[in-house]
C-alpha positions in Angstrom: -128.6 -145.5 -158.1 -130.4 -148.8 -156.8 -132.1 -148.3 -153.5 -132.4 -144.4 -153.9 -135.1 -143.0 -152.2 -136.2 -140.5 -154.9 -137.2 -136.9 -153.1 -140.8 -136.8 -154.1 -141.4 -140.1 -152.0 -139.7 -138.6 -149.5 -142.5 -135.9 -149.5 -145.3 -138.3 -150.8 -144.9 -140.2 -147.4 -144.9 -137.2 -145.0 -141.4 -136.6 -144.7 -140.5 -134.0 -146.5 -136.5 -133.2 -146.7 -135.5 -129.2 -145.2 -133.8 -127.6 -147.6 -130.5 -125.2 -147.3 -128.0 -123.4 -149.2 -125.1 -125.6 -150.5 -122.0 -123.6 -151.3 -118.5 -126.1 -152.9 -115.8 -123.5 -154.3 -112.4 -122.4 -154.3 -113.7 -119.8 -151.4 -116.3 -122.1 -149.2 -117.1 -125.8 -148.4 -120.1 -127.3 -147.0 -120.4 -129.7 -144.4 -124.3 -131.0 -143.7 -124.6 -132.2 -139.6 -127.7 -133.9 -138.1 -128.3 -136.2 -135.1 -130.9 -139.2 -135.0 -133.3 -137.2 -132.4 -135.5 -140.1 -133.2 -133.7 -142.0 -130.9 -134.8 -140.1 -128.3 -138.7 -140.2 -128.6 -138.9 -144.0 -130.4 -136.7 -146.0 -127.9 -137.7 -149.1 -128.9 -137.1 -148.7 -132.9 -134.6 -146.2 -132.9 -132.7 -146.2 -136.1 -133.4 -143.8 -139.1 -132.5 -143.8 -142.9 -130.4 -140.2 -143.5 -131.5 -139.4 -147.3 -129.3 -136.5 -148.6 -129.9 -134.9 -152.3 -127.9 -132.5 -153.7 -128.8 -129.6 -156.9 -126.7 -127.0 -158.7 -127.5 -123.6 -158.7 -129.9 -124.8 -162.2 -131.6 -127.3 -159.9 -130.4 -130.2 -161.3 -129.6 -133.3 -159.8 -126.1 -133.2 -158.7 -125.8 -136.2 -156.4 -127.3 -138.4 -153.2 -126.4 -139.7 -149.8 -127.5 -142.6 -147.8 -126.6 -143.7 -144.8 -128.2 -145.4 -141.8 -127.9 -143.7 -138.4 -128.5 -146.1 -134.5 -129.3 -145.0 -131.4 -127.9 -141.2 -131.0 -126.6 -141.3 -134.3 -124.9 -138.7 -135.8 -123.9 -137.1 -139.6 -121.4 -135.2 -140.5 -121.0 -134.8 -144.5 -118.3 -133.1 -146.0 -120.2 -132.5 -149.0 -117.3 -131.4 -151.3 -115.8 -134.9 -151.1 -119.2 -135.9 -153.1 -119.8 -132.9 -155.2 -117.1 -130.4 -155.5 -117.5 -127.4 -157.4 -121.6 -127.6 -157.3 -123.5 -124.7 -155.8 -126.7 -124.7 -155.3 -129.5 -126.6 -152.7 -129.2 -130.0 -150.6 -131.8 -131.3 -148.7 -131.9 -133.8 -145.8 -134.6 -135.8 -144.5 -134.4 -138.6 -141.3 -137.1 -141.2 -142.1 -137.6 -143.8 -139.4 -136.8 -147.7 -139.7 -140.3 -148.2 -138.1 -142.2 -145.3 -139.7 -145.1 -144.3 -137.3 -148.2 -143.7 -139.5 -148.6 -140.1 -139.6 -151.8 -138.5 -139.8 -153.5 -136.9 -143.0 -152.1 -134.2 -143.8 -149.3 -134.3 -141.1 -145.5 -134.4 -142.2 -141.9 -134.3 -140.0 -139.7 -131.9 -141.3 -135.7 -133.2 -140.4 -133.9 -130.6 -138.1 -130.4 -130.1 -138.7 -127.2 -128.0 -140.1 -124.9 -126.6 -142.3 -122.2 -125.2 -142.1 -119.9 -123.4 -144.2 -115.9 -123.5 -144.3 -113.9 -120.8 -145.6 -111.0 -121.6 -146.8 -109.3 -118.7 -144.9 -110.6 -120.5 -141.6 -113.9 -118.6 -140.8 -116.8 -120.5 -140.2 -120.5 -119.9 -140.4 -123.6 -122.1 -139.6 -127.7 -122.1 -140.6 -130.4 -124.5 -139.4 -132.7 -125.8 -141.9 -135.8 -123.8 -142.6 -138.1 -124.8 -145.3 -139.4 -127.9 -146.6 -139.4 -129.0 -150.1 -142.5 -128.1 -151.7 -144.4 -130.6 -153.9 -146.5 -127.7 -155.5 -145.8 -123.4 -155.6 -146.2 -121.3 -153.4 -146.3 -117.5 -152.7 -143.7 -116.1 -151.1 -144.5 -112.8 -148.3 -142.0 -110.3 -148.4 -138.7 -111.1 -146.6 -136.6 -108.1 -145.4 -132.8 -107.3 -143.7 -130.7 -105.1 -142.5 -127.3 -104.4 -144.0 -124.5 -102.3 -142.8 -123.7 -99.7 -145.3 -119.9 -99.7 -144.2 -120.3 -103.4 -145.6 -122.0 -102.6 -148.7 -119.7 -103.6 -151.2 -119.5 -107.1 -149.2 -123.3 -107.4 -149.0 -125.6 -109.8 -150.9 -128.6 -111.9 -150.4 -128.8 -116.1 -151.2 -131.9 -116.8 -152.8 -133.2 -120.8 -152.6 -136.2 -122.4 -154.3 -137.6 -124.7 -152.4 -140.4 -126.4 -154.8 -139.8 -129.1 -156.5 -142.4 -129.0 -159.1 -141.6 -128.6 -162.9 -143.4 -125.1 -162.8 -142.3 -124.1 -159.6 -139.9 -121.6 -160.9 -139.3 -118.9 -158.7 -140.0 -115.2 -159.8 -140.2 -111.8 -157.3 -139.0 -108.3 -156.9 -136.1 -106.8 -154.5 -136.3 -103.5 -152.6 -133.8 -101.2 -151.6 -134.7 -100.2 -148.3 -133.8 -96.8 -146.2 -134.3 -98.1 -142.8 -137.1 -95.8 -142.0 -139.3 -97.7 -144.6 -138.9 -95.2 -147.7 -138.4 -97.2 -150.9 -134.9 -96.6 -152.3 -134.8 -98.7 -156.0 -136.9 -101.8 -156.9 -136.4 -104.1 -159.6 -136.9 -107.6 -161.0 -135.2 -111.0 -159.7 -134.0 -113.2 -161.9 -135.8 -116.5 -162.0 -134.8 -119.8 -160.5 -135.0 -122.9 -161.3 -137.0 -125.2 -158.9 -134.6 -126.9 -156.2 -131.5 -124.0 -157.4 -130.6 -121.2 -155.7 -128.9 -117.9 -156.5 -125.8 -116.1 -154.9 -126.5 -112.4 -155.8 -124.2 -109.1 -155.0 -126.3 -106.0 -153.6 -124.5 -104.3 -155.8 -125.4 -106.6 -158.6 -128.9 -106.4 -158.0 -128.8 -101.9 -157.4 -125.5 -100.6 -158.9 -126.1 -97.2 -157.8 -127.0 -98.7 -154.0 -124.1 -96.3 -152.6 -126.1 -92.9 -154.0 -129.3 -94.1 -153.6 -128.5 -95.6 -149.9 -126.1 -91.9 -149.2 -125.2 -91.4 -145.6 -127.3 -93.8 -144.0 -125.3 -96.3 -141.6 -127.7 -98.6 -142.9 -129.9 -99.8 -145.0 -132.4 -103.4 -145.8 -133.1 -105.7 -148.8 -136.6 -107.1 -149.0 -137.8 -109.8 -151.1 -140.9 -111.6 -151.9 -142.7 -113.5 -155.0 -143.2 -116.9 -155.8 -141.2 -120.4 -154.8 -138.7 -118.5 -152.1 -137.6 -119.8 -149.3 -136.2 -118.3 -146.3 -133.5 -116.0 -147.5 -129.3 -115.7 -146.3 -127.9 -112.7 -146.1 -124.7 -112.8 -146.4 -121.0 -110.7 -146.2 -118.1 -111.8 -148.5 -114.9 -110.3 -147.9 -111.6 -109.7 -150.2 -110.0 -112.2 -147.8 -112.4 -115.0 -148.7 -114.0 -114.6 -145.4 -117.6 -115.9 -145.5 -120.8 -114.9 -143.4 -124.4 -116.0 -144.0 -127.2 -115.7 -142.1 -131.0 -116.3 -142.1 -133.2 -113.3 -143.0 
């Protein structure tokens, strides 16, 4: 669309956009919040440009935002209104009116949230965590704890955060006992650059309950390539809908 800012300028010009799960279904809606805390350090050229893009679960395009935000600005995006039905990745960056020359190598990251509606009226929040990445990167492993009472609810969200054409995301999953001992390891299914995956625990070990026994607990851990941050999350037969930062 005329006047897009397209994502890799965005990170070309030291402002690269945070990245976060987006969820639009029959169970969940997302709504993206941020407030012009630029306003607050840059009093005499307040005002911002909000860029917001938007990827299915594939990573592909699925829409963009603009809007402007003045002193103490604020955003709040029902995102099913512009893509409903798309799950996958948005990403948000504030970029200053009067952009203050950044140094070398230096970049500002936009703060801010999502959060997620369930239709059955629960609702659950994340702050932003990664940038978008203009090349790979490894990923170190990630681990959580689950309860095992809530293992047929359980699952982990996976989001790639690099943008790059060969930044597809690849990595293993342990089962985890929580005093360390390996339970069941296996491959994750790749991701696209800028998508993201919604997967089951049971999905990813069908024999979790036998492997996992009595335990009241147990952890999932994750690391390889082009993974951000992961959400764990609990998904219950009454469309109920937690997530939360590993």
């Amino acid at each position: 669309m005329p006047g897009e800012l397209l994502i890799g300028e965005a990170v070309a010009r030291g402002y690269p956009p945070a990245v976060l799960y987006l969820r639009n279904d029959a169970t969940v809606s997302t709504e993206v919040c941020a407030f012009n805390y630029f306003s607050v350090f840059m009093k005499d050229h307040p005002e911002v440009d909000a860029h917001v893009w938007f990827f299915d679960g594939a990573g592909k395009p699925a829409g963009y935002f603009h809007r402007e935000l003045g002193v103490n600005g604020q955003l709040q995006l029902q995102t099913s209104e512009l893509c409903p039905h798309i799950s996958g990745t948005v990403a948000m960056t504030l970029v200053p009116k009067h952009e203050t020359k950044l140094r070398p190598g230096r970049k500002v990251t936009t703060g801010y949230y999502a959060q997620y509606y369930s239709q059955h009226g629960a609702i659950t929040l994340s702050h932003e965590r990664e940038p978008v990445a203009a090349a790979p990167f490894p990923t170190s492993a990630w681990m959580q704890s689950y309860l095992t009472r809530l293992l047929k609810e359980s699952g982990v969200v996976l989001v790639n955060s690099c943008m790059a054409s060969e930044g597809v995301s690849v990595g293993t999953a342990r089962l985890m006992a929580l005093d360390g001992t390996e339970l069941g390891q296996r491959s994750l299914p790749e991701i696209a650059p800028m998508g993201a995956a919604r997967i089951g625990t049971l999905d990813l070990f069908p024999d979790a309950e036998r492997l996992i026994g009595a335990a009241e607990g147990f952890a999932l851990e994750f690391k390889g390539t082009n993974i951000a941050s992961p959400f764990s999350y609990y998904e219950f037969a009454n469309g109920k809908f937690s997530l939360h930062h590993f």
